[in-house]
C-alpha angles and dihedrals in degrees: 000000000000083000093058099039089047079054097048088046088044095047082050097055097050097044084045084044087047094043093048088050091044087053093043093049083048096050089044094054089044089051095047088053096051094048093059098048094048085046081054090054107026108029088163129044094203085066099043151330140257118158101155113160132177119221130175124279116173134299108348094343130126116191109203115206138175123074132245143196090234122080086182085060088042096055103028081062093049093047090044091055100045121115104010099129090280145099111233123212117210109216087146114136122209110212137254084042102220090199095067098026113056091170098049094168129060139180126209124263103201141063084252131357122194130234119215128188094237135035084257130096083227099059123097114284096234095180150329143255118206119207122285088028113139121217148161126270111219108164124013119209134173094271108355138059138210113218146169117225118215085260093065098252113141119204148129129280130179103254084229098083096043130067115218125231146190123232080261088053106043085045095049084056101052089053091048128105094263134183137209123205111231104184116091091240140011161129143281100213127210085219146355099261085064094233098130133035134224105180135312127263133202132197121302089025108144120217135179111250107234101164144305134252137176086346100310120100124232110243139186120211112216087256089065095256117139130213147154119261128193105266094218090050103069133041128207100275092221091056087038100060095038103051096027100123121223111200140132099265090040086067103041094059091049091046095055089053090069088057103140106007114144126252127253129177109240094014129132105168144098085255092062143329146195113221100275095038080066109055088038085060092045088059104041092049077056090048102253122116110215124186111275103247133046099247083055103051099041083064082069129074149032100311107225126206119257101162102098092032141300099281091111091061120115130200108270092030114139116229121202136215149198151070121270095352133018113276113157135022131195129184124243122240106176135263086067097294130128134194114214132148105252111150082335131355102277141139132261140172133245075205124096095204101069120084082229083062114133104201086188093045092056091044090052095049113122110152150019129191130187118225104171101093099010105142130193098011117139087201084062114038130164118251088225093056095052121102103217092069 
């Protein structure tokens, strides 16, 4: 009789020790499945998000849980899962998540707020939003948030420096008469006389237009506060990013006004800019939004041969660098000459003979791409077709 009832718990353990595989193996395919489908929508997590797992229920159930930017990933995955021979049970959050964020946009409060990679002011600063900048609002903490820029980039910013918004909100402001500061610095004055300030202000900042008054324009900041800018410092946005040109010889000039300013890591304004941030300034004061970092920029654009020399380079083109991965870009600006933020923004040469030459910059060159002209790239979009604005 032991020997009957040792072979039934044995016979119990293996079948308990086969089912378990079985439901592993099956977790393991659903999740490789799922993988590849979020990869298809989100290649990179700086642009999106998309952290979807399965896990066991019981019986023949899977229970999918995380959360992502993308409702095409959302419901490819549960397409993909149906009818397997499994119930499938939807944890899956859309962010942002509209039941718990009512004010689901925001626009910056400040003449430039900065974007960490965690919710932490010792985390790395991965960008920057300058004011007047709209963006969504994907998670919403006690003192952090986290938001998605118009070029994509998702990061955390203190609350403190957005005001938050609800779908009315955000659309009353796009209708509304704003303005864009053109000047690289500047200031929001008490009164126009100048005698007072209210904050300071740098290129590519967006204000509401309120009045005007002895040569200075009444403006409203998105937290309500109102204060005199030089009239001959701002332009209507909507003229603005419909009549902006973007040529060779546009950028150029913008790009020579951020001669010596000093790098920071993370940084896109006319305070201060990494590399990237400063191409990605050059083209939206020229009315063209480009991706944040330089791996991801040099994905956009009309690649240009470099093999045989550097004849075929325009002026604007952005030139890539690294070893194994992209890790720097600089803009072309003819005679063989580029403009980049390295240490400060400054000029050298690709060619040997200069005395600006950069004999580790040229040996490190990989990639160009050409962005003047480049239509229908997600990666280089007009300020004036996106959305947001």
């Amino acid at each position: 009789m032991k020997r009957f009832f040792f072979i039934i718990g044995f016979l119990s353990t293996i079948l308990f020790f086969l089912t378990g595989c079985q439901q592993s193996s099956l977790i393991a395919d659903k999740q490789a499945q799922i993988d590849k489908i979020s990869e298809k929508w989100v290649p990179d997590h700086r642009e999106g998000i998309c952290s979807i797992t399965a896990t066991n229920g019981s019986g023949e159930t899977i229970i999918l849980k995380g959360e992502t930017t993308v409702p095409e990933a959302k419901n490819e995955i549960l397409n993909a899962l149906k009818g397997q021979n499994v119930t499938i049970i939807d944890s899956i959050s859309i962010l942002p998540d509209t039941t718990l964020i009512k004010k689901s946009w925001g626009l910056a409060t400040l003449s430039v707020i900065n974007l960490r990679m965690e919710p932490d002011h010792a985390a790395e600063m991965a960008s920057q939003a300058l004011l007047g900048t709209p963006m969504k609002v994907l998670k919403d903490g006690d003192s952090w948030i986290l938001v998605q820029t118009p070029d994509n980039y998702i990061a955390w910013t203190e609350k403190s420096g957005v005001e938050l918004m609800n779908e009315t909100e955000i659309s009353n402001w796009k209708k509304s008469e704003r303005l864009i500061f053109l000047e690289n610095t500047g200031y929001i004055y008490s009164s126009p006389d100048e005698s007072g300030l209210v904050g300071d202000i740098v290129a590519g900042s967006i204000l509401v237009k309120k009045g005007e008054s002895k040569g200075h324009v009444l403006a409203e900041l998105p937290d309500g506060r109102e204060g005199y800018v030089r009239g001959k410092d701002i332009l209507d946005f909507n003229v603005w990013k419909t009549t902006v040109p973007c040529t060779e010889e546009s950028v150029c000039r913008t790009a020579s006004r951020f001669l010596g300013l000093p790098y920071l890591w993370g940084a896109s304004s006319t305070k201060a800019v990494d590399c990237s941030g400063f191409a990605k300034a050059v083209y939206f004061m020229n009315g063209f939004i480009l991706s944040r970092d330089a791996s991801l920029q040099a994905e956009h654009g009309l690649s240009i041969d470099i093999s045989n020399g550097y004849d075929k380079l325009k002026k604007g083109d952005l030139l890539f660098f690294g070893s194994e991965h992209i890790t720097h870009v600089a803009m072309y600006i003819g005679d063989s000459e580029y403009i980049h933020s390295s240490g400060r923004v400054k000029i050298n040469s690709l060619d040997s003979a200069r005395t600006n030459y950069s004999g580790y910059r040229k040996s490190s060159f990989k990639v160009a791409r050409r962005i003047i002209g480049t239509a229908n790239d997600p990666g280089i979009v007009p300020v004036r077709n996106h959305l947001w604005y």
